[in-house]
Residue frames as a rotation matrix with the C-alpha (Angstrom) as fourth column:
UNK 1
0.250 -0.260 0.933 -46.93
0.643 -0.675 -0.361 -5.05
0.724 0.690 -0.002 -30.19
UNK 2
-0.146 -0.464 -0.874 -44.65
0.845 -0.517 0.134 -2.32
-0.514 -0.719 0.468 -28.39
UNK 3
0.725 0.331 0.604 -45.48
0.545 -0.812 -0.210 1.02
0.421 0.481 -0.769 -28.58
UNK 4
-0.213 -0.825 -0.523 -42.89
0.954 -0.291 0.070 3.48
-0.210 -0.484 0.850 -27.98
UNK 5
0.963 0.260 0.074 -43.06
0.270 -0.935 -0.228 7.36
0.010 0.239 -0.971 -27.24
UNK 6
-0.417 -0.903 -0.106 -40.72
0.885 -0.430 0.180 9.91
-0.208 -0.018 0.978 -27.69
UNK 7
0.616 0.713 0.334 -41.08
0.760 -0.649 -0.016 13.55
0.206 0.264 -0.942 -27.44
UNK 8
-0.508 -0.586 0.632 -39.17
0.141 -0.780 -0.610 17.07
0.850 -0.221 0.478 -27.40
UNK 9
-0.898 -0.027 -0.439 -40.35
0.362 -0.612 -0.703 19.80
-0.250 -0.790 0.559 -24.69
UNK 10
-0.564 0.753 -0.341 -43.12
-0.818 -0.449 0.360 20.76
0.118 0.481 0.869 -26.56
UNK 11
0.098 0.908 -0.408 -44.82
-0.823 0.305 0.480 17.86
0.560 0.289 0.776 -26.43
UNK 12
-0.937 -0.307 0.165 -43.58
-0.293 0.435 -0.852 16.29
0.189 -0.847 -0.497 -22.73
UNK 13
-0.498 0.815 0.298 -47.07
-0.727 -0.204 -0.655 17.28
-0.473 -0.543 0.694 -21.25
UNK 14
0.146 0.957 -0.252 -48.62
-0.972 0.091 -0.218 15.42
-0.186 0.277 0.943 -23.47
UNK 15
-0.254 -0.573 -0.779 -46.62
-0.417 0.792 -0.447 12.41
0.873 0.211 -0.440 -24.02
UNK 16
-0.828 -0.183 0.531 -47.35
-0.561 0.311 -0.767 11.97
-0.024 -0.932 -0.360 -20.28
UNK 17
-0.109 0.994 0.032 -50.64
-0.904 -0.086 -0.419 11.75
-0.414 -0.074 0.907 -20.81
UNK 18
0.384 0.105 -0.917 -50.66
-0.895 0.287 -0.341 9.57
0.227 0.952 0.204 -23.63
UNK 19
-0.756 -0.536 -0.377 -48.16
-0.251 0.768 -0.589 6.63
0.605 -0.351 -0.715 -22.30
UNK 20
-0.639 0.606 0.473 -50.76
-0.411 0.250 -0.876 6.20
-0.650 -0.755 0.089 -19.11
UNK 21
0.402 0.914 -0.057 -53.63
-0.582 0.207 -0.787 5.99
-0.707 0.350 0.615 -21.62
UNK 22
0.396 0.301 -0.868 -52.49
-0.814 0.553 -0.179 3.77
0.426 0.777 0.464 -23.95
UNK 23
-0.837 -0.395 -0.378 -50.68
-0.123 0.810 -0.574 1.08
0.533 -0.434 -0.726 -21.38
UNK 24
-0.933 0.354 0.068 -53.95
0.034 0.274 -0.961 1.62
-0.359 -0.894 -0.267 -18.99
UNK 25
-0.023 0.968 -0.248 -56.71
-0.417 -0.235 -0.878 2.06
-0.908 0.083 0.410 -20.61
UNK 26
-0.064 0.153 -0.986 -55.64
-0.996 0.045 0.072 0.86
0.055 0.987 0.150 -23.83
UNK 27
0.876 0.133 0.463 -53.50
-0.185 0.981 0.067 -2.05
-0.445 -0.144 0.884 -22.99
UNK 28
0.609 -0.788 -0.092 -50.49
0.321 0.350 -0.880 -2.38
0.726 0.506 0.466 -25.20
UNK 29
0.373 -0.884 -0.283 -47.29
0.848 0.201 0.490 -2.67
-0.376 -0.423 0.825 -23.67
UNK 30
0.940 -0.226 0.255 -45.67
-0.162 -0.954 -0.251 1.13
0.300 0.195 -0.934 -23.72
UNK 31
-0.030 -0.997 -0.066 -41.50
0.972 -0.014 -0.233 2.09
0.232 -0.071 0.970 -23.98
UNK 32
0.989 -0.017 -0.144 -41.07
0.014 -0.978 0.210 5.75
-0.144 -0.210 -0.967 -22.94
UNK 33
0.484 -0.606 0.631 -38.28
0.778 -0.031 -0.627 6.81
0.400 0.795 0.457 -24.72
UNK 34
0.093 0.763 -0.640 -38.64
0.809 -0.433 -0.398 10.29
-0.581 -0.481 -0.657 -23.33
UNK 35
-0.261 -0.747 0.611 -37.80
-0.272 -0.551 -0.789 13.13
0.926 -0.372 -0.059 -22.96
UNK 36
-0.308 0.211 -0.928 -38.24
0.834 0.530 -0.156 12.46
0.458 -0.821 -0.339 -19.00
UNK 37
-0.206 -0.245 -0.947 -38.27
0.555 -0.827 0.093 16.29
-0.806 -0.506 0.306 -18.08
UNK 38
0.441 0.275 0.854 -38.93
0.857 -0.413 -0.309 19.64
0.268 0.868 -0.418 -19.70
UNK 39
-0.076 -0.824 -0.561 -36.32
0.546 -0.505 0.668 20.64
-0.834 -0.256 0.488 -20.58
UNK 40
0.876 0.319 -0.361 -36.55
-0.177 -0.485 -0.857 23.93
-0.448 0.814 -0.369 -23.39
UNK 41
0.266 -0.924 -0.273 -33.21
-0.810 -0.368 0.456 23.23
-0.523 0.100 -0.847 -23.97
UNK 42
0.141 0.064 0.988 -33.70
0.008 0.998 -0.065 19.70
-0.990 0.017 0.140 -25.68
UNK 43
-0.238 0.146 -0.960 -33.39
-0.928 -0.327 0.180 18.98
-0.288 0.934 0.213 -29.33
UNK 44
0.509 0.708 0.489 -35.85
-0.623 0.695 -0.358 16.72
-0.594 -0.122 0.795 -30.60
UNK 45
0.569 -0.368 -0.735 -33.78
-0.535 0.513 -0.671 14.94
0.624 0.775 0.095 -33.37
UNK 46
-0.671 -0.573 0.470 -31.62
-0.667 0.192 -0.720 13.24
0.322 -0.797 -0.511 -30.07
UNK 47
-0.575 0.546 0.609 -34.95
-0.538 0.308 -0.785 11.79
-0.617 -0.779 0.116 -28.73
UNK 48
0.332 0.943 0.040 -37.02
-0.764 0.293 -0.575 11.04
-0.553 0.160 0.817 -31.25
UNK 49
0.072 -0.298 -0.952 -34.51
-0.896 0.399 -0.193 9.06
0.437 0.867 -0.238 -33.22
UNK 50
-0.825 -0.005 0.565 -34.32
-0.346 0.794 -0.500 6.22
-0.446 -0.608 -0.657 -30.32
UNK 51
0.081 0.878 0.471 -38.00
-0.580 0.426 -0.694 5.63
-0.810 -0.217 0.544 -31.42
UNK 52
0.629 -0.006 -0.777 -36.93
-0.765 -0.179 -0.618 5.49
-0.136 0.984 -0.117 -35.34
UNK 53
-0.395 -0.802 -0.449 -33.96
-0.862 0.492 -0.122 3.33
0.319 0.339 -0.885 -35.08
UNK 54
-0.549 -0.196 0.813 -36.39
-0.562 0.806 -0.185 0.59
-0.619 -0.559 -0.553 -33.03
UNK 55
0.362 0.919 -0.156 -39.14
-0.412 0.007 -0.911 1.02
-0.836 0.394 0.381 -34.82
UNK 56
0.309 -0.370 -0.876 -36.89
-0.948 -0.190 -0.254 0.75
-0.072 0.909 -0.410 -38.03
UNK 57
-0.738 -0.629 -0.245 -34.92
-0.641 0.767 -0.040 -2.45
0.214 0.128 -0.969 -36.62
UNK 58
-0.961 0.264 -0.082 -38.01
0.277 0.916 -0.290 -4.31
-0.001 -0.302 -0.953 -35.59
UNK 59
-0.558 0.824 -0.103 -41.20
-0.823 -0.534 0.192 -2.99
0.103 0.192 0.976 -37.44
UNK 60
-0.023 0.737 -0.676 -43.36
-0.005 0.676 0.737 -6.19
1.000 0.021 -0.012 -37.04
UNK 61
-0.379 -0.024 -0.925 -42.45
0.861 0.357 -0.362 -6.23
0.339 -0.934 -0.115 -33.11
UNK 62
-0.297 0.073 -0.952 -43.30
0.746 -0.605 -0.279 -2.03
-0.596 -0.793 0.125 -32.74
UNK 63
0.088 0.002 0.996 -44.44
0.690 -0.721 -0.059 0.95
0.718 0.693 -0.065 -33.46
UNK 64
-0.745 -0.612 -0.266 -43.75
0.667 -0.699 -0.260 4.70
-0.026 -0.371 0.928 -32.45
UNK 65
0.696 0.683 -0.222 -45.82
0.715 -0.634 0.293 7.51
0.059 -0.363 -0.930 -31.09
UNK 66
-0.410 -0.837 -0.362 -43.65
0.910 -0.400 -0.106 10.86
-0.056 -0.373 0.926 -31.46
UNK 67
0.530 0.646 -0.549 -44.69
0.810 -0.577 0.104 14.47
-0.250 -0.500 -0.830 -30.00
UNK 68
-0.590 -0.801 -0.098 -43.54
0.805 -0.593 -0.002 17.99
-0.057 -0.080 0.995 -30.67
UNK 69
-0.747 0.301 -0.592 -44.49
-0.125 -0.939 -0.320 21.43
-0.653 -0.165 0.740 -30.98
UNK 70
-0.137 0.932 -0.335 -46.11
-0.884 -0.268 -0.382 20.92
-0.446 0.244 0.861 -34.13
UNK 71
0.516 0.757 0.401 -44.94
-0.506 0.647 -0.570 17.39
-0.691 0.091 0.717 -35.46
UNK 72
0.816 -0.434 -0.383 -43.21
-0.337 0.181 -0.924 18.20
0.470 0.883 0.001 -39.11
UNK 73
0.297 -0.937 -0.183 -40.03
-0.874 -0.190 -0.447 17.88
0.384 0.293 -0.876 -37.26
UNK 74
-0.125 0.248 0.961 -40.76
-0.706 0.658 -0.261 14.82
-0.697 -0.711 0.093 -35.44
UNK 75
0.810 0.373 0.452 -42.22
0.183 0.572 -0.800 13.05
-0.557 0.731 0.395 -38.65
UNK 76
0.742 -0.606 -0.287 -39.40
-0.365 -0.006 -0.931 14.16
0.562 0.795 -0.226 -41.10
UNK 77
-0.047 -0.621 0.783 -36.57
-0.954 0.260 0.149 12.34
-0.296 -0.740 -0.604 -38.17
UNK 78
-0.059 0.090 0.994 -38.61
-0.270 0.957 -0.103 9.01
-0.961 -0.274 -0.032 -37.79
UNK 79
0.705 0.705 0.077 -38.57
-0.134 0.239 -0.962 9.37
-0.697 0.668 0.263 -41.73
UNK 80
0.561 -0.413 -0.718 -35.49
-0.826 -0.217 -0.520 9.08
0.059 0.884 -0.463 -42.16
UNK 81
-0.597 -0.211 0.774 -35.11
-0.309 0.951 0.020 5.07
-0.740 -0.227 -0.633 -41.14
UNK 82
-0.821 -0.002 -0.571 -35.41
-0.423 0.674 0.605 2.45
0.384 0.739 -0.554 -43.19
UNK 83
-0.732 0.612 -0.298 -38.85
0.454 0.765 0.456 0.71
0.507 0.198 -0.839 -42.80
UNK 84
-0.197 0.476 -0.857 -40.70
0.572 -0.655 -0.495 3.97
-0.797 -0.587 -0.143 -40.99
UNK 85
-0.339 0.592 0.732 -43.58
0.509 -0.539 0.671 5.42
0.792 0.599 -0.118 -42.27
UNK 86
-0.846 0.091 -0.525 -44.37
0.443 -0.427 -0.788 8.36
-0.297 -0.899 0.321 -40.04
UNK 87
-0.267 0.525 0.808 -47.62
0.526 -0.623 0.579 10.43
0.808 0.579 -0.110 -40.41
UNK 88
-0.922 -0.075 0.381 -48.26
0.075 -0.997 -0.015 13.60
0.381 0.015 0.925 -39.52
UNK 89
0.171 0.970 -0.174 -51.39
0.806 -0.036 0.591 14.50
0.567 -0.241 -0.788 -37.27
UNK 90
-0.932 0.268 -0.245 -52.00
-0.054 -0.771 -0.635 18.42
-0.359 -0.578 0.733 -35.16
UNK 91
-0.561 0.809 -0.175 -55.85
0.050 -0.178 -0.983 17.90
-0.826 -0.561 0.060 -35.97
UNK 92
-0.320 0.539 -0.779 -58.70
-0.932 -0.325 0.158 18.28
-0.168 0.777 0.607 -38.32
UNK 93
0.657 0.694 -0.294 -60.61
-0.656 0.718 0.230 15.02
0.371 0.042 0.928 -39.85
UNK 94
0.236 -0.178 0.955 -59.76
-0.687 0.664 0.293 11.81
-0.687 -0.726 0.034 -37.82
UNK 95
0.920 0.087 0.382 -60.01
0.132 0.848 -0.512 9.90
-0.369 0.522 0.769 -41.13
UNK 96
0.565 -0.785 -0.255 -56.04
-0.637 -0.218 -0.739 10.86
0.525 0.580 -0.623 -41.80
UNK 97
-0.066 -0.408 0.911 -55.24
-0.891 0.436 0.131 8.77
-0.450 -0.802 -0.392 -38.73
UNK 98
0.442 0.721 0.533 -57.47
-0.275 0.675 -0.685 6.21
-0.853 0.156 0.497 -39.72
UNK 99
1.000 -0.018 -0.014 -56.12
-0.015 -0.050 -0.999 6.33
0.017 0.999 -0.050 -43.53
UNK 100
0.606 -0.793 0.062 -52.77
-0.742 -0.592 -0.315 6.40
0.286 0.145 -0.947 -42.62
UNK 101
-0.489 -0.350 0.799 -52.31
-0.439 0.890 0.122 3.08
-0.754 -0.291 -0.589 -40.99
UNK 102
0.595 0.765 0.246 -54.95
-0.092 0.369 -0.925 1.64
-0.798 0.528 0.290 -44.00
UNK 103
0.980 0.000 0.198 -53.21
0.197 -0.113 -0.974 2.88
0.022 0.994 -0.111 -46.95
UNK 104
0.545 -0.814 0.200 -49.96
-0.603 -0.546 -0.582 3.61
0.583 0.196 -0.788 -46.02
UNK 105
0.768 -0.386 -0.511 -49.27
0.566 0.782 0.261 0.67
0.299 -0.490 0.819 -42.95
UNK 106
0.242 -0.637 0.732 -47.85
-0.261 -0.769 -0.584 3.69
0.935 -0.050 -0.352 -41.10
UNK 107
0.386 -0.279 -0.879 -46.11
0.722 0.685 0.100 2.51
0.574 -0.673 0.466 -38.31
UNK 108
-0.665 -0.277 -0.693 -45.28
0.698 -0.561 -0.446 5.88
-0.265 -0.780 0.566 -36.10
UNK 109
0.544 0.714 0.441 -47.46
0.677 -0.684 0.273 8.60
0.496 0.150 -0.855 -35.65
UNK 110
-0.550 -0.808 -0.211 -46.19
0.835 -0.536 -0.124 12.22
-0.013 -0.244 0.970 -35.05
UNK 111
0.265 0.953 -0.146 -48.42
0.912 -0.198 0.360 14.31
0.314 -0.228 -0.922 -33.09
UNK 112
-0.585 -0.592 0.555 -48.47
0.353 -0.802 -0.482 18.11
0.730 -0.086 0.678 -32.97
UNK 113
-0.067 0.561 -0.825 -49.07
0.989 -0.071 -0.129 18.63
-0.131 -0.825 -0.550 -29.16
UNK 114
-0.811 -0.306 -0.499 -49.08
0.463 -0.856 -0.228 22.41
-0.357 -0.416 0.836 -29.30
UNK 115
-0.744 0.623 -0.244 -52.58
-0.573 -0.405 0.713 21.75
0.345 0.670 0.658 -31.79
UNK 116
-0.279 0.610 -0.742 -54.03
0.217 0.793 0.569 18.99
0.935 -0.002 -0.354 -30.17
UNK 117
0.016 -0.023 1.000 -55.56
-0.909 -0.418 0.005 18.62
0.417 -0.908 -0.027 -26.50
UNK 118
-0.765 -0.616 0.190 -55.42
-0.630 0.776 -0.020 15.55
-0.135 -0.135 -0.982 -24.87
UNK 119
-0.065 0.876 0.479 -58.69
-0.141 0.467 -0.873 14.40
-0.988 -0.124 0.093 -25.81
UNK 120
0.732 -0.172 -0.659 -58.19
-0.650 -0.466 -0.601 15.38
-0.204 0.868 -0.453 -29.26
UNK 121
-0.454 -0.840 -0.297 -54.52
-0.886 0.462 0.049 13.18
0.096 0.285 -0.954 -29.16
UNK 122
-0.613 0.160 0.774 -56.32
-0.355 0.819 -0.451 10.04
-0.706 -0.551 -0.445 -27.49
UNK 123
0.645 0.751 0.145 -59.35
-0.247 0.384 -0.890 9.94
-0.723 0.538 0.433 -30.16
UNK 124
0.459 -0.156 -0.874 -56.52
-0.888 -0.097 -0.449 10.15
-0.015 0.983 -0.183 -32.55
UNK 125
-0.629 -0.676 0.384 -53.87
-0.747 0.662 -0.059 7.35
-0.215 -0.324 -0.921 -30.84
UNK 126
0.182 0.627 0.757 -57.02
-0.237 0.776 -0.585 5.00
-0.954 -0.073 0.290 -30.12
UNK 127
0.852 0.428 0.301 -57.98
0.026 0.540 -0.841 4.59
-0.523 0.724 0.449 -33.94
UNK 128
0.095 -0.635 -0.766 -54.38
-0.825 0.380 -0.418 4.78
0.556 0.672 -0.488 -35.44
UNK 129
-0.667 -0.490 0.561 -53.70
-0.638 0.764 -0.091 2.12
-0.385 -0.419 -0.823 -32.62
UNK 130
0.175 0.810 0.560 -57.22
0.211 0.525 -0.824 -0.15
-0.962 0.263 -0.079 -33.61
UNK 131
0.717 0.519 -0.466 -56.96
-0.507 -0.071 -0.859 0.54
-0.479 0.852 0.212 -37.36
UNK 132
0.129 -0.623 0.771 -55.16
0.328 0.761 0.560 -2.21
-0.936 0.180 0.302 -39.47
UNK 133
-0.336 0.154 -0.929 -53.63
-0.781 -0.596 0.184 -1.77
-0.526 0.788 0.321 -42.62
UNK 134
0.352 0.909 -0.224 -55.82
-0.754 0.134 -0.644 -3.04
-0.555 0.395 0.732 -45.60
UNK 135
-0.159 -0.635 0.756 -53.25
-0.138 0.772 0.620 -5.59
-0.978 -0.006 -0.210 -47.38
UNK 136
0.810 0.580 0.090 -54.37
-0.013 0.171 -0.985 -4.40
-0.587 0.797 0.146 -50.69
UNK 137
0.418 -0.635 0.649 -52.40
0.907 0.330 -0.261 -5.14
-0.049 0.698 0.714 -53.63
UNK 138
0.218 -0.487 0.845 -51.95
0.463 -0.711 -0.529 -1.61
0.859 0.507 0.071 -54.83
UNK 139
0.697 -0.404 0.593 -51.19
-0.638 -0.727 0.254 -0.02
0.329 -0.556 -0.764 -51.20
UNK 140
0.432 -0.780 0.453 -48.51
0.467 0.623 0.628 -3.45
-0.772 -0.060 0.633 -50.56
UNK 141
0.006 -0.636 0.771 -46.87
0.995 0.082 0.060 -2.25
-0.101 0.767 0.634 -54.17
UNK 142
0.384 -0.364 0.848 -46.50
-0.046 -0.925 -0.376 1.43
0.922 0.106 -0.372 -53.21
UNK 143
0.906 -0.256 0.338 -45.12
-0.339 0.042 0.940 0.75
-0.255 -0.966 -0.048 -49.90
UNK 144
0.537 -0.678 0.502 -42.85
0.824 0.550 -0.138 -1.67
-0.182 0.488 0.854 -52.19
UNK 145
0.567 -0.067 0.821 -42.00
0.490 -0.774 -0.402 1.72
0.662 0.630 -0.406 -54.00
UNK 146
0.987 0.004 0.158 -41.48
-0.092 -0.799 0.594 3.85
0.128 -0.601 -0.789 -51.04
UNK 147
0.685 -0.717 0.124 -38.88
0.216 0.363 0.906 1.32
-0.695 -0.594 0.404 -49.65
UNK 148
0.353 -0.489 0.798 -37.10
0.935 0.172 -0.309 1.39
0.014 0.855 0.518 -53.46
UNK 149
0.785 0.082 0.614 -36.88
0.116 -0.993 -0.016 5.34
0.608 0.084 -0.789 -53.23
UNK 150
0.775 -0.550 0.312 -34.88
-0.555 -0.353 0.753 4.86
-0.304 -0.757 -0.579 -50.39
UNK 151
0.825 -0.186 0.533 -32.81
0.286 0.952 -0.111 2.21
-0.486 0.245 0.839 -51.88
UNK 152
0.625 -0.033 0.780 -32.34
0.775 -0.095 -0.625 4.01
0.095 0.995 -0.034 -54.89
UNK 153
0.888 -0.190 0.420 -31.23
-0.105 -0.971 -0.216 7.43
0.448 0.148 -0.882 -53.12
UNK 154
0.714 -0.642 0.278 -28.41
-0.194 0.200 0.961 5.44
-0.672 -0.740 0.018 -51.28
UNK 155
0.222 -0.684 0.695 -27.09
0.616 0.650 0.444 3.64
-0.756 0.330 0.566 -53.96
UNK 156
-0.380 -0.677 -0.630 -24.31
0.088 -0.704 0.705 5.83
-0.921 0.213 0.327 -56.08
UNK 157
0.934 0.352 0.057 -25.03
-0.053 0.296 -0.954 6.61
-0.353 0.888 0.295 -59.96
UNK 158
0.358 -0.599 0.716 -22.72
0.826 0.560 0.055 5.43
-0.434 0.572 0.696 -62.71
């Protein structure tokens, strides 16, 4: 499994971090998308889609780690590819990480660096990275759903 980051200006600093710790300390094989620099002048919808479009074309082979200020805009990007479930972490209970790869077989995570510290991002990265999703019937047949939604909003009405 490839992990890939991506990250505006807002959430460079921490992205740095984060790539080291999850290729060294975790282990998994890391892409750095970037940004490479902080630059204020970036615009995160440029960057973070690279993760979205790999993540999208080859979701059994990767998932996506994406940073910003606070996240929403980061998570509503990688949400708009086909097979990307993004959630949404800047803090508070650990079980949304955790619950988010379970029940939902979220496959990017979209981290608001401007709430988190890097301890705080790592406890969260670790257990979405270590938590599998549960293969239950009813969270396989809303995923089923999700994908239809998108289907459904492509395809003209009569």
């Amino acid at each position: 499994m490839r992990i890939l980051f991506a990250s505006d200006h807002a959430g460079y600093e921490l992205k740095e971090k984060l790539v080291s710790f999850v290729e060294h300390e975790l282990g998994f094989e890391v892409v750095d998308k970037g940004a490479f620099s902080c630059n204020q002048d970036d615009d995160y919808p440029d960057i973070i889609k690279l993760v979205a479009e790999e993540v999208s074309h080859n979701p059994d082979e990767s998932m996506g780690i994406v940073l910003g200020g606070s996240g929403t805009g980061e998570a509503i990007v990688a949400n708009r590819f086909p097979n990307v479930r993004s959630a949404l972490y800047y803090g508070g209970p650990l079980e949304i990480v955790s619950l988010s790869r379970e029940h939902n077989n979220a496959n990017v995570l979209s981290l608001g660096a401007r709430f988190l510290n890097a301890d705080e991002a790592k406890a969260a990265v670790k257990i979405w990275l270590e938590t599998a999703f549960s293969q239950e019937e009813r969270h396989v047949r809303r995923i089923e759903k999700i994908e239809n939604v998108m289907i459904n909003k492509l395809t003209p009405r009569a």
